[in-house]
VEXDREN-2710 file (C-alpha; in Angstrom, 1 decimal):
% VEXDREN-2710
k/r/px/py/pz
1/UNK/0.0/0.0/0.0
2/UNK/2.7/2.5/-1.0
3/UNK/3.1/4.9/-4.0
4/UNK/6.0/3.2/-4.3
5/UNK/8.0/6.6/-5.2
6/UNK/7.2/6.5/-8.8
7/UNK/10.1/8.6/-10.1
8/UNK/10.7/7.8/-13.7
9/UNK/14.2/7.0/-15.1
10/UNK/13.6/10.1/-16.6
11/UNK/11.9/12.3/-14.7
12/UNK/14.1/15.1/-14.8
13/UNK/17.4/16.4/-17.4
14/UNK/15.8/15.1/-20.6
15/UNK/18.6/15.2/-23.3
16/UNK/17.2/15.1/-26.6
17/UNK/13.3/15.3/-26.2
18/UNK/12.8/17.9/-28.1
19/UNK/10.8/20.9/-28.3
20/UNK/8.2/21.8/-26.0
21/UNK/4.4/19.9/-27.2
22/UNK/1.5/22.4/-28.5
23/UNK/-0.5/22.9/-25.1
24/UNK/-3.7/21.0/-26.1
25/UNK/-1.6/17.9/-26.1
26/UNK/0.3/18.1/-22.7
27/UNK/-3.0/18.5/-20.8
28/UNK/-3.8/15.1/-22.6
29/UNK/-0.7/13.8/-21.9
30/UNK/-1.4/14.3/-18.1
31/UNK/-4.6/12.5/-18.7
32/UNK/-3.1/9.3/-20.3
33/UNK/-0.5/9.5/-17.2
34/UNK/-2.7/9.8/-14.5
35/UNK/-5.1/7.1/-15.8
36/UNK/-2.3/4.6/-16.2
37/UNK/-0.5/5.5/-12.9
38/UNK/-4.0/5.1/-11.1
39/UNK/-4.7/1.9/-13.0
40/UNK/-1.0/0.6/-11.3
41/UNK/-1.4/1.6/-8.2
42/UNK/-4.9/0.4/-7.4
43/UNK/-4.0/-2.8/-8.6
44/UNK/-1.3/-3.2/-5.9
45/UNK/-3.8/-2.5/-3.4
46/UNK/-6.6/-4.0/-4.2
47/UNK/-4.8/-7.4/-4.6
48/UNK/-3.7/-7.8/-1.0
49/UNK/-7.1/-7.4/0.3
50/UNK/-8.5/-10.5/-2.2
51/UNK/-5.7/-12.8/-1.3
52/UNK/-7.7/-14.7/1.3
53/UNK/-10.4/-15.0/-1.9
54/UNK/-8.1/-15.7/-4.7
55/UNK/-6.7/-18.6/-2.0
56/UNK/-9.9/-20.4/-1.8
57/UNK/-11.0/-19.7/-4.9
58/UNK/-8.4/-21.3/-6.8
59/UNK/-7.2/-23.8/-3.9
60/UNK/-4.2/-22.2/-3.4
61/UNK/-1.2/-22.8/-1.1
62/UNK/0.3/-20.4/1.1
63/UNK/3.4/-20.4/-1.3
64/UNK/0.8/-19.5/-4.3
65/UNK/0.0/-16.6/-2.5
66/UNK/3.6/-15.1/-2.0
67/UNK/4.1/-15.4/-5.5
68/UNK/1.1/-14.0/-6.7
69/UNK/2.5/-10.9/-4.9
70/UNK/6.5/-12.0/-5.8
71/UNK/5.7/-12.3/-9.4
72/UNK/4.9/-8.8/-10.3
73/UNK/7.4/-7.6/-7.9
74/UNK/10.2/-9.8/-9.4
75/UNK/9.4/-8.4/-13.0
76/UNK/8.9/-4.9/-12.0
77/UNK/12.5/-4.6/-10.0
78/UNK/14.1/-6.6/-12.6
79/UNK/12.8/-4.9/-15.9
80/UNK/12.5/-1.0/-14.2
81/UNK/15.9/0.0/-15.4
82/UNK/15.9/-2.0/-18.6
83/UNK/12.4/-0.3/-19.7
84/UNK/13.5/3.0/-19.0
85/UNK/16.7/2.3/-21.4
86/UNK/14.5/0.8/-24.3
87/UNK/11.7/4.4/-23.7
88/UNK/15.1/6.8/-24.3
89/UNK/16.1/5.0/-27.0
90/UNK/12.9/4.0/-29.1
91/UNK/10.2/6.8/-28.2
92/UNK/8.5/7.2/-24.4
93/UNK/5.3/7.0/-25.8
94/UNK/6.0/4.3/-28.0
95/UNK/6.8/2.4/-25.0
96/UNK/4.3/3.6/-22.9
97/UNK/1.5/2.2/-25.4
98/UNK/3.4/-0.9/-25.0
99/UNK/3.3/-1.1/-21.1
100/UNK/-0.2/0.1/-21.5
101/UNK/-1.4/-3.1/-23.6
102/UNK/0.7/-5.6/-21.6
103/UNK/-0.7/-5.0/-18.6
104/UNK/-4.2/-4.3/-19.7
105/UNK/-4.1/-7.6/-21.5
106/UNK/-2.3/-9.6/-18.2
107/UNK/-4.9/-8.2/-16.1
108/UNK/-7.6/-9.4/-18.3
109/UNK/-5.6/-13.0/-18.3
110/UNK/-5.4/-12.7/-13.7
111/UNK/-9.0/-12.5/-13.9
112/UNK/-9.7/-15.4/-16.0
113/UNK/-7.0/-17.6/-14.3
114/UNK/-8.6/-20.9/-13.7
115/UNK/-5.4/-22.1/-11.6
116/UNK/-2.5/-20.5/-9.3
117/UNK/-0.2/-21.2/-11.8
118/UNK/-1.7/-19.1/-14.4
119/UNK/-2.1/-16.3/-12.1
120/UNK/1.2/-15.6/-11.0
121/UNK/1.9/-16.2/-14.7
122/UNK/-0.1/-13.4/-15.6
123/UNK/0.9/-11.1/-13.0
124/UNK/4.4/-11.2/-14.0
125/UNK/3.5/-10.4/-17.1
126/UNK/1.4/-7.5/-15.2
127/UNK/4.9/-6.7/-13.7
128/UNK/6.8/-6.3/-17.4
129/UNK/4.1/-4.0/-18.0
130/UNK/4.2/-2.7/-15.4
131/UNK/8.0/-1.6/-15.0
132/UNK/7.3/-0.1/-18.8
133/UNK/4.8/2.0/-17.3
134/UNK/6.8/2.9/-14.0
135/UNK/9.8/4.1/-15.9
136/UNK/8.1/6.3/-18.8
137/UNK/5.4/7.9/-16.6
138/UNK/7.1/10.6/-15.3
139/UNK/9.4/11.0/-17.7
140/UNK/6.2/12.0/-20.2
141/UNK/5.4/14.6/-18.0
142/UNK/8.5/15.9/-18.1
143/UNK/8.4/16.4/-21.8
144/UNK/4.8/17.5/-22.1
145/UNK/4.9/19.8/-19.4
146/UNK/7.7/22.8/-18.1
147/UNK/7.4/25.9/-16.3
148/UNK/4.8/26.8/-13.6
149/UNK/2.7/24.3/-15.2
150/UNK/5.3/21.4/-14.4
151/UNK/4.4/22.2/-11.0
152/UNK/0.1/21.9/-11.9
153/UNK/1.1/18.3/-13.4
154/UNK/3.1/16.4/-10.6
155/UNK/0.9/18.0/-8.2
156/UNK/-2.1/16.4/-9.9
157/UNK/-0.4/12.9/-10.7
158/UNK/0.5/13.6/-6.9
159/UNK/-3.1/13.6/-6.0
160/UNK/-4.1/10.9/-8.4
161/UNK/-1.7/8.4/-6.6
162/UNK/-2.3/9.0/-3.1
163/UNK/-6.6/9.2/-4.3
164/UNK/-5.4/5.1/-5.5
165/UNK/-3.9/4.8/-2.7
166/UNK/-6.6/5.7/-0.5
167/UNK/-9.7/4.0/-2.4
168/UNK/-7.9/1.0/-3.5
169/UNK/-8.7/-1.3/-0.2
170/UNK/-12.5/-0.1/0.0
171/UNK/-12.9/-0.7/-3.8
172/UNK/-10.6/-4.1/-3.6
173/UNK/-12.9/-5.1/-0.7
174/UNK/-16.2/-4.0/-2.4
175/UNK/-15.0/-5.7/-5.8
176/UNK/-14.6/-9.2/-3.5
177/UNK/-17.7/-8.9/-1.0
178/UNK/-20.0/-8.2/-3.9
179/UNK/-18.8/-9.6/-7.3
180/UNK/-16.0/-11.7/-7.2
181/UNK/-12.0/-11.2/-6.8
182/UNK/-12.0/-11.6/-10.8
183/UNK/-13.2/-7.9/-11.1
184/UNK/-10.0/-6.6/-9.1
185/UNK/-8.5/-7.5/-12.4
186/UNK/-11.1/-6.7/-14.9
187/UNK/-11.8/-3.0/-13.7
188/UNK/-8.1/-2.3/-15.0
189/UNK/-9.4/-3.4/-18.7
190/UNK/-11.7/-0.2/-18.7
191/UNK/-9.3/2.3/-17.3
192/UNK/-6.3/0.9/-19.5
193/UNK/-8.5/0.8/-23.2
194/UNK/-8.8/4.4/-22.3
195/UNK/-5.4/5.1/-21.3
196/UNK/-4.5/3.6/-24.8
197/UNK/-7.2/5.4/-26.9
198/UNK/-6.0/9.1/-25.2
199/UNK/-2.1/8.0/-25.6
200/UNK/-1.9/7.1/-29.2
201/UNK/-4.4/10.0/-30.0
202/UNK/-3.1/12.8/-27.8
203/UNK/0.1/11.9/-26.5
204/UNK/3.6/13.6/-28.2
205/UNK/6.6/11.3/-29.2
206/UNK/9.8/11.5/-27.4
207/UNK/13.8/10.1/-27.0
208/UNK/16.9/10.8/-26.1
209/UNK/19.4/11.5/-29.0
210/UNK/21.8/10.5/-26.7
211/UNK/20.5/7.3/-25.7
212/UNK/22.6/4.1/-25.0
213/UNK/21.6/0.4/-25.7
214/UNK/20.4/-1.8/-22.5
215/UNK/22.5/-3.3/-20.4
216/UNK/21.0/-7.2/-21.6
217/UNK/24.0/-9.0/-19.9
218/UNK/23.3/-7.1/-16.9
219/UNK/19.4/-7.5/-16.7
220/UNK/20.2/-11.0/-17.5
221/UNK/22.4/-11.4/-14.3
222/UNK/20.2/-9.6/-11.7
223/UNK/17.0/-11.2/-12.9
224/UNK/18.0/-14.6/-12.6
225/UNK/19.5/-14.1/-9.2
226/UNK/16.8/-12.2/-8.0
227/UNK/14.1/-15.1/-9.0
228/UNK/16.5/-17.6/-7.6
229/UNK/17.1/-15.8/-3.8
230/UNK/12.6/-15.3/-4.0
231/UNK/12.8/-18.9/-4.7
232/UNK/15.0/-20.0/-2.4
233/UNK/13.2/-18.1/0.6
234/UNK/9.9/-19.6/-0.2
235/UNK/10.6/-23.2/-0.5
236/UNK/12.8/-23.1/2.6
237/UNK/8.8/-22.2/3.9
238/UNK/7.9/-25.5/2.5
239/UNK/11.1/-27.5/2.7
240/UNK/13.4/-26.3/5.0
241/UNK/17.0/-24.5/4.7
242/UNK/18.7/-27.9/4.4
243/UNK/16.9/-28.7/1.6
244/UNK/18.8/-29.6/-1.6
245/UNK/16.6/-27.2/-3.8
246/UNK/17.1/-24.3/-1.5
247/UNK/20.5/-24.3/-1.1
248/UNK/21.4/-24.5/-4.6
249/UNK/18.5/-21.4/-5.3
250/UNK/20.5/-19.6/-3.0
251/UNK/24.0/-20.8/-3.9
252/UNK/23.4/-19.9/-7.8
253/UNK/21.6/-16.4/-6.7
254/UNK/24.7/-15.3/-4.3
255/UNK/27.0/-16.7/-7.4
256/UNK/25.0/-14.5/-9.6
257/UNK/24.7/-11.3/-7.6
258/UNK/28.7/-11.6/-7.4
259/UNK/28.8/-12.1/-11.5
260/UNK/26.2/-8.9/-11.7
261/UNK/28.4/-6.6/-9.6
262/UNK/31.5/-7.6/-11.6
263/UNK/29.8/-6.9/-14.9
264/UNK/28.1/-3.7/-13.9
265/UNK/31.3/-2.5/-12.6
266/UNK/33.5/-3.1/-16.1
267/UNK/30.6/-2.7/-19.1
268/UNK/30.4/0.6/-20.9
269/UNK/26.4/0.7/-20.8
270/UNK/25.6/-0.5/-16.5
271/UNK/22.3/-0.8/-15.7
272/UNK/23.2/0.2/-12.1
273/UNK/26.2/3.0/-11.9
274/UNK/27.7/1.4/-9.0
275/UNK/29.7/4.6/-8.3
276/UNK/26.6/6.2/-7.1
277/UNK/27.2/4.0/-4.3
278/UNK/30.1/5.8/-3.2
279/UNK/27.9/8.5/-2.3
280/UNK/26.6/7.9/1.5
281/UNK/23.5/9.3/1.1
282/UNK/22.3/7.3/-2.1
283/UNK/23.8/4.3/-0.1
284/UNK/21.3/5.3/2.8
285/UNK/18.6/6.3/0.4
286/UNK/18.8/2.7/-1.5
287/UNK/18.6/0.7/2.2
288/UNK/15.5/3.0/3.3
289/UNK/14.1/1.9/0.3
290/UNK/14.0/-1.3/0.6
291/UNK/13.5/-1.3/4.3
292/UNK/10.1/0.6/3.8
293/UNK/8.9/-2.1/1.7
294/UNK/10.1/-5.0/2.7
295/UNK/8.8/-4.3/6.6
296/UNK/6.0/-2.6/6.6
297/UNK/4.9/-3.1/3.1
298/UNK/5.7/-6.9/3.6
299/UNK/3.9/-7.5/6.8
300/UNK/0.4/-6.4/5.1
301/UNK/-0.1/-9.8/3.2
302/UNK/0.2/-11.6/6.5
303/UNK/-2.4/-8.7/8.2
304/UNK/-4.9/-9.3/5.4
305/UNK/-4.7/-13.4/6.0
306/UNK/-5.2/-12.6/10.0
307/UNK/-8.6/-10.4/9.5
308/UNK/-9.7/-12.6/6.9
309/UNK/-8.9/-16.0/7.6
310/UNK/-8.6/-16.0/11.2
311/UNK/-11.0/-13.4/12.5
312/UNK/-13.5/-13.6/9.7
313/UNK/-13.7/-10.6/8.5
314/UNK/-15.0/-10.1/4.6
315/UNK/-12.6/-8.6/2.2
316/UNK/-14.7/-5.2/2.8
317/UNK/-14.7/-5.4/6.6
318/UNK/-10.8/-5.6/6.1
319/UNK/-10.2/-2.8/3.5
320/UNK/-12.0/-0.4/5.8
321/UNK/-9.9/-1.8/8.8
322/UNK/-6.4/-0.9/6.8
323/UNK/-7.0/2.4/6.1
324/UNK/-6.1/3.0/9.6
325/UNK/-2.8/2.6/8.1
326/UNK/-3.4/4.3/4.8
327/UNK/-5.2/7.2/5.8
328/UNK/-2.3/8.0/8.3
329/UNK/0.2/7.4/5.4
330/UNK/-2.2/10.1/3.4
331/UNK/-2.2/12.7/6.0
332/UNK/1.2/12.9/6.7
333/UNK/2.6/12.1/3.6
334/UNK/1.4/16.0/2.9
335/UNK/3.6/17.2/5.8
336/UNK/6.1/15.6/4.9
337/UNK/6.1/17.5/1.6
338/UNK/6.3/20.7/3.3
339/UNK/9.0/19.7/5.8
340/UNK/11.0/18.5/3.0
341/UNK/12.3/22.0/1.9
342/UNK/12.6/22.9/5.8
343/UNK/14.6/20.4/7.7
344/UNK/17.2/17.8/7.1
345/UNK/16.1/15.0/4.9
346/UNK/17.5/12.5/7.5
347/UNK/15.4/13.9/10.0
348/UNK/12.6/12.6/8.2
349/UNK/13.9/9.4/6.6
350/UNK/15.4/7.8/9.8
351/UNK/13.3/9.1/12.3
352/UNK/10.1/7.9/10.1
353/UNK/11.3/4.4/9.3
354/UNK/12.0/3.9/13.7
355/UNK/8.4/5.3/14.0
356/UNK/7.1/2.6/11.2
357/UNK/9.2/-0.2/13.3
358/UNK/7.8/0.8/16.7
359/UNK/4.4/0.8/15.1
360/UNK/5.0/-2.7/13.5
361/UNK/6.0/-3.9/17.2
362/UNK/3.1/-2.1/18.6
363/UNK/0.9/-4.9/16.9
364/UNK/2.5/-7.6/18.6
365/UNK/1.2/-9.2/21.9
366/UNK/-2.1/-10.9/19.8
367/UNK/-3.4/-13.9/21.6
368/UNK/-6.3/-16.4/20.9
369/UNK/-8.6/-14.1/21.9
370/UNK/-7.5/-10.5/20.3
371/UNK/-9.5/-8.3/18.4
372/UNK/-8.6/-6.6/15.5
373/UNK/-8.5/-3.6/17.7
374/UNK/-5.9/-4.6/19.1
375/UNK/-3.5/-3.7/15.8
376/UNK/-5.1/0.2/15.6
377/UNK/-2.2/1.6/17.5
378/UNK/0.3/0.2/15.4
379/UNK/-1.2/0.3/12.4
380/UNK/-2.0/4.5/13.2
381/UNK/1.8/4.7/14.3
382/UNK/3.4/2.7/11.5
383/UNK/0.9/4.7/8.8
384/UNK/2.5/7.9/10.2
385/UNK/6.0/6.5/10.1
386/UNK/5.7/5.6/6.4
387/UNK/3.8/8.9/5.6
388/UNK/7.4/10.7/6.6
389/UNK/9.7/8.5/4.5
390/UNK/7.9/8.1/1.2
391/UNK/8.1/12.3/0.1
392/UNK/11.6/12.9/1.1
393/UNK/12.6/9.3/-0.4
394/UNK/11.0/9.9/-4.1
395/UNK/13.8/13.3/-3.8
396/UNK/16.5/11.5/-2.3
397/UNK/18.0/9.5/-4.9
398/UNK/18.3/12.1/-7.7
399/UNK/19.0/14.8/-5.3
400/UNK/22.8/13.6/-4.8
401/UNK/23.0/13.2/-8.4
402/UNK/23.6/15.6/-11.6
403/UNK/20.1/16.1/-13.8
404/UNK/21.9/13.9/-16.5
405/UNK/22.3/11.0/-14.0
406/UNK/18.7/11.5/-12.2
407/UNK/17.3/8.8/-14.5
408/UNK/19.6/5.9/-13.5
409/UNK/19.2/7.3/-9.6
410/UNK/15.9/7.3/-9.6
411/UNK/15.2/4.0/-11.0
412/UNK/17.8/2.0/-8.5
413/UNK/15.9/3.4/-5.4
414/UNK/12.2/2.4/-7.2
415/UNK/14.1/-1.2/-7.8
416/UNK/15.3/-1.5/-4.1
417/UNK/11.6/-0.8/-3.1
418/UNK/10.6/-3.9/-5.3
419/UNK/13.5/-6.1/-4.3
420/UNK/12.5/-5.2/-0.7
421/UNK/8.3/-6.2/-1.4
422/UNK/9.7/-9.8/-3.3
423/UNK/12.9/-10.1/-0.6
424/UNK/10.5/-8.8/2.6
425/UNK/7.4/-11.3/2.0
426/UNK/9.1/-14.5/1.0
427/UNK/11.7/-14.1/4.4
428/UNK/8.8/-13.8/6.4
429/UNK/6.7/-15.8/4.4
430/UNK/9.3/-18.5/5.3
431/UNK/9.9/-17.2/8.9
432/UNK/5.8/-17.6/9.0
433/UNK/5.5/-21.2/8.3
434/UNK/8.3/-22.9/10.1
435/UNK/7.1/-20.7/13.2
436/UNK/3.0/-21.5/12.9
437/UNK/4.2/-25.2/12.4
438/UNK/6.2/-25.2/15.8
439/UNK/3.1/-23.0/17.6
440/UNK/0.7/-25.7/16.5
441/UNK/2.8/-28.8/17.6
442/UNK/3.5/-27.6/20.8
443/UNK/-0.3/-26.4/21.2
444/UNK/-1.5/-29.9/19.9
445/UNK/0.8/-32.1/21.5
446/UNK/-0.8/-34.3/24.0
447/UNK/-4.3/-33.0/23.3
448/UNK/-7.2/-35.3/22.1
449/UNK/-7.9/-33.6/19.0
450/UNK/-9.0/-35.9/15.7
451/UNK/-6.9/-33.9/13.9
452/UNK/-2.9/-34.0/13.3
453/UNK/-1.0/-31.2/13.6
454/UNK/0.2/-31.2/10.7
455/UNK/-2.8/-30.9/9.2
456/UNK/-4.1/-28.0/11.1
457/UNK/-0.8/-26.1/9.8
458/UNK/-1.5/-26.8/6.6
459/UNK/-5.3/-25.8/7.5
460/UNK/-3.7/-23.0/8.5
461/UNK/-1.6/-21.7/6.2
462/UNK/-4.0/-22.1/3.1
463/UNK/-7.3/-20.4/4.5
464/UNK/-8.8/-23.5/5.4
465/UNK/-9.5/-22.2/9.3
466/UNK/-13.7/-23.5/8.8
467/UNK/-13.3/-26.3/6.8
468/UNK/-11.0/-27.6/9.6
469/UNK/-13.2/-26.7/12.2
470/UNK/-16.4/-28.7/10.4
471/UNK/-13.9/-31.6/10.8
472/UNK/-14.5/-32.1/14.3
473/UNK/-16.6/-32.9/16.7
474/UNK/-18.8/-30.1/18.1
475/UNK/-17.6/-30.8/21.6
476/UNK/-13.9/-30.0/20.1
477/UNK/-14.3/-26.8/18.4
478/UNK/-13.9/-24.6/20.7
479/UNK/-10.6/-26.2/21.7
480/UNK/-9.6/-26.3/18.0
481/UNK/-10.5/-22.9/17.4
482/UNK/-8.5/-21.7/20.1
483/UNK/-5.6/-23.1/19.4
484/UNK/-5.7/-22.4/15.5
485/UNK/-6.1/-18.4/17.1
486/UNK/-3.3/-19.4/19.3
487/UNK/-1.2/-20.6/17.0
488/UNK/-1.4/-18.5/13.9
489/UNK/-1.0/-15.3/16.6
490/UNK/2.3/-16.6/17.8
491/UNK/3.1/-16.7/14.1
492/UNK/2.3/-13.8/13.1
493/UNK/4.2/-11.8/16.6
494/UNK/7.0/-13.5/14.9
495/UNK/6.8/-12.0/11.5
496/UNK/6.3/-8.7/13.4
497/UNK/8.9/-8.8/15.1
498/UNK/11.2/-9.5/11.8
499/UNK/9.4/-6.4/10.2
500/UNK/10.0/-4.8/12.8
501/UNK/13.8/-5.0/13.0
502/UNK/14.0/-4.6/9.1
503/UNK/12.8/-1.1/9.6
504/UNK/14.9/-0.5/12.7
505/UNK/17.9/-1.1/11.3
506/UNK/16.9/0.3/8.0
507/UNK/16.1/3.7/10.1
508/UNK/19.2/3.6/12.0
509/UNK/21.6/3.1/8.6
510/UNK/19.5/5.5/7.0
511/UNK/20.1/7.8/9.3
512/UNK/23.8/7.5/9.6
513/UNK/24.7/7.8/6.1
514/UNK/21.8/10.5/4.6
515/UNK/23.8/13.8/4.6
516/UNK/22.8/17.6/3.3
517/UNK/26.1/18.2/2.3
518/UNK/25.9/15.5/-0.8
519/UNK/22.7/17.0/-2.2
520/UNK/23.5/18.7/-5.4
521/UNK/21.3/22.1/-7.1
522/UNK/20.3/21.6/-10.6
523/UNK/23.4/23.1/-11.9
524/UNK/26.0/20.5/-9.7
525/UNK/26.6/23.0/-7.1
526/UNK/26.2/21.9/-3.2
527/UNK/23.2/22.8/-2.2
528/UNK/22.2/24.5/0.8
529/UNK/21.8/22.9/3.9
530/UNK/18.1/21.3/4.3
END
């Protein structure tokens, strides 16, 4: 539930695009944007909130469920950089229109999946179109717009994203408790014909005449060793750490990640600029990103499954309950933006990332008989956390940088927040199920219950909390219920707790290497002190 700092590759210093577009077609160009950037980022939300749906719907395991969140995050971190290359060098729009139809096309294909499989198919291929879309968005607006009226155009694709942001639970969780999950899917096909219909009508072409050819070897490197840590993490959920098929996944993605770094740091065209790294504050900008994500972020797919599966609480009923955490995000996220220009960016980014963390362990303490008011506090507390990290984050990365290099910047910070999301939920995801199957053996062991434990954590762990309890004999239910509340609390105080220190130490690195002095003014000059 994040706007995910949608900074395009090319957001700002825009070498060959050309002259400025006649004025009836930037307004248009804002349209097409906004529509496409709302169609992305309702999708993200409104997906968590049908999980629990999809699950039972398509008799899915709990490892089907991480990776129909994994998939589109996988794509989108691995293929972000790569798209934005492809958009300077054969047209923006061009590429945008190809985004567009991709994941107008995959989301029709997720709502017509008839098996997990061909859902997390399809929402990778959401997630190619998707990165397409992520990296050329901004950098449209860009184009189209300059001047005063720059300012009118990200402060309405501003508005547009936090208004997804806001609606996408209660629409997510109206879509599910009324229709079906399919339509979380199908209401992008709408919004994204349009989105195609004002682009190719309205929307001006644009490149850079200095553009370079992608880094393929590069992309090649970080994709496969990114899919192979994701897959290692999940099936050590399933498996185990000692299991052959993990440790290879992990051996060949640690191998890879070494043969990426050596590549990136001799090839001519990088996808990642690994000197930016030698500047502290992109260092500490690139961790906060993917410590937002992959704790905060990460823990909501776990939330959802609680409210739904375990307290029983419709996909509606839970939508309304998260936007304790989104409506905080909202409201201070707007602060933020003011404080921004007013106090040191470190002041926000640390401080807000321990707040997040403290609200994260706020939520912990749940027992067999908790209520979901119980997770207000920290939900309210880790809302307003992540409300002061996500403004000062989006200007973070390209504010160390040169206009020239604000592409490349830009698009490694929105890539950490995806490798954080895929990273984030399959550690805990793992963490999860090796931690509800210990609570439930040590709950069952030496009871009388017809059932084995090792069916109630599989019960468990794929949504199946009533099925299990119409199992039993009505004198036994009770007892069964309480230690399925029991045990899939424990779990999930676990997983907290993880979160939790993900953030922590996310907040205290960020704040140790974020500095004022290494923010740069437009022209390269250090900037003033903020």
């Amino acid at each position: 539930m994040t706007t995910d700092s949608l900074a395009a590759p090319d957001a700002s210093g825009l070498p060959g695009a050309g002259p400025a577009p006649a004025r009836d077609t930037k307004w248009w160009t804002l349209v097409a944007v906004c529509l496409g950037t709302f169609m992305l980022l309702l999708d993200i939300t409104i997906v968590i909130v049908a999980l629990p749906a999809i699950q039972k719907s398509l008799h899915a395991t709990f490892a089907d469920l991480q990776w129909v969140v994994d998939a589109y995050a996988l794509t989108l971190a691995a293929l972000l950089l790569t798209a934005g290359s492809l958009a300077d060098l054969f047209g923006r729009r061009k590429l945008w229109l190809v985004g567009l139809v991709i994941f107008t096309a995959s989301s029709a294909l997720c709502g017509f999946a008839q098996s997990p499989l061909m859902l997390e198919l399809s929402r990778g291929l959401q997630g190619v179109g998707g990165a397409i879309m992520f990296a050329v968005s901004l950098a449209l607006l860009a184009n189209a717009f300059h001047g005063k009226d720059r300012g009118i155009a990200f402060g309405a694709w501003g508005a547009i994203t936090g208004v997804a942001v806001a609606v996408g639970p209660i629409v997510g969780g109206t879509l599910v408790t009324g229709i079906s999950w399919r339509y979380i899917f199908f209401v992008n096909v709408p919004i994204g014909i349009m989105a195609v219909a004002v682009s190719v009508t309205r929307v001006a072409e644009s490149r850079n005449k200095a553009a370079r050819r992608p880094d393929w070897a590069g992309f090649a490197l970080f994709s496969v060793a990114l899919a192979s840590l994701v897959y290692g993490l999940i099936e050590s959920g399933l498996t185990g750490f000692s299991s052959a098929r993990v440790v290879v996944a992990l051996v060949v993605a640690a191998a890879l990640i070494v043969g990426f770094v050596a590549v990136e740091a001799t090839s001519e065209h990088a996808m990642f600029d690994l000197s930016l790294f030698r500047l502290p504050t992109f260092t500490g900008g690139s961790i906060a990103a993917f410590a937002v994500n992959g704790g905060v972020f990460a823990i909501l797919l776990y939330l959802v499954l609680y409210l739904q599966d375990v307290l029983g609480y419709s996909a509606l009923q839970t939508g309304l309950r998260l936007l304790v955490l989104s409506g905080a995000i909202m409201a201070v996220a707007g602060v933020a933006g003011r404080l921004t220009s007013k106090v040191p960016i470190r002041a926000l980014i640390g401080p807000g990332l321990a707040v997040g963390g403290v609200g994260l362990l706020l939520m912990r303490g749940l027992g067999a008989g908790s209520s979901w008011t119980h997770l207000i506090p920290g939900l309210l507390i880790a809302g307003i956390g992540v409300g002061f990290v996500n403004p000062p984050l989006a200007s973070t990365a390209v504010g160390v940088v040169a206009p020239q290099r604000s592409g490349m910047a830009s698009g490694i910070n929105s890539t950490f927040r995806q490798v954080g999301t895929a990273t984030g939920i399959a550690l805990l995801g793992s963490l999860f199920a090796s931690r509800l199957a210990s609570a439930v053996a040590s709950r069952a062991a030496g009871g009388a219950l017809p059932v084995r434990a090792t069916t109630i954590t599989t019960g468990l762990e794929d949504g199946e909390v009533g099925g299990l309890l119409s199992r039993v004999p009505a004198t036994d239910r009770a007892h069964l219920e309480h230690l399925l509340r029991a045990s899939f609390a424990s779990a999930l105080d676990e997983v907290l707790l993880v979160a939790a220190l993900i953030s922590l130490v996310g907040a205290v690195l960020a704040f140790a290497l974020i500095r004022s002095r290494d923010f740069v003014s437009a022209a390269g000059a250090a900037a003033p002190s903020h």
